[in-house]
C-alpha positions in Angstrom: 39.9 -11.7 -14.3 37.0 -9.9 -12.4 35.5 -12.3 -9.4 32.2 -10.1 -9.7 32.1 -9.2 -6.1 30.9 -5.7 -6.2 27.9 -6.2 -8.5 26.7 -8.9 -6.6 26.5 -6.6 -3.9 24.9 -3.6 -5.5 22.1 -6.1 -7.2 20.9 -7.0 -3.9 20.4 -3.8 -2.7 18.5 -2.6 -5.2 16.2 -5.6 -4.9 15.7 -4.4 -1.7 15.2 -0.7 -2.2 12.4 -2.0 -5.3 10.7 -3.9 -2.9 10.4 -1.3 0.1 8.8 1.3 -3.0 6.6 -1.5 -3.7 5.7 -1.9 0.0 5.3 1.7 0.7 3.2 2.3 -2.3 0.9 -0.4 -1.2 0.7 1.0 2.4 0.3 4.6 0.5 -2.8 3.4 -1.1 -4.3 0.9 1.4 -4.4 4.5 3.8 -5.7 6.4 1.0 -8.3 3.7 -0.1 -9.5 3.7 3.8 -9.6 7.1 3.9 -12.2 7.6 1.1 -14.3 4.4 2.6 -14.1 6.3 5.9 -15.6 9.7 4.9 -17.8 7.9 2.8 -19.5 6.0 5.2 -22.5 8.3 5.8 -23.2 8.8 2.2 -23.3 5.3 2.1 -25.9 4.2 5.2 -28.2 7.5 3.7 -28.3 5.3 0.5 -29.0 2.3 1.5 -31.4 3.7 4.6 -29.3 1.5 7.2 -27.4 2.3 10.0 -23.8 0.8 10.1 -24.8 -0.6 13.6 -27.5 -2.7 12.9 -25.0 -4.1 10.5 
């Protein structure tokens, strides 16, 4: 009989290396997404004729 030890240790770490892509892919596009809100920030206050200090 097989007591099943090493596959309930492999199963856990690839839990764990799922969730760290999933992590890092949310900090990968949470940078990205402030990037493009960062650079477009003067675009923006010329449209909409304000000034991100009076904001």
């Amino acid at each position: 009989m097989h007591s099943g030890g090493p596959l309930e240790q492999t199963a856990p770490r690839a839990r764990t290396g799922l969730g760290l892509a999933v992590v890092m892919t949310g900090v990968l596009i949470t940078a990205v997404d402030t990037t493009i809100v960062v650079l477009a920030l003067p675009e923006i206050e010329r449209g909409l004729h304000v000034a991100l200090a009076s904001v």
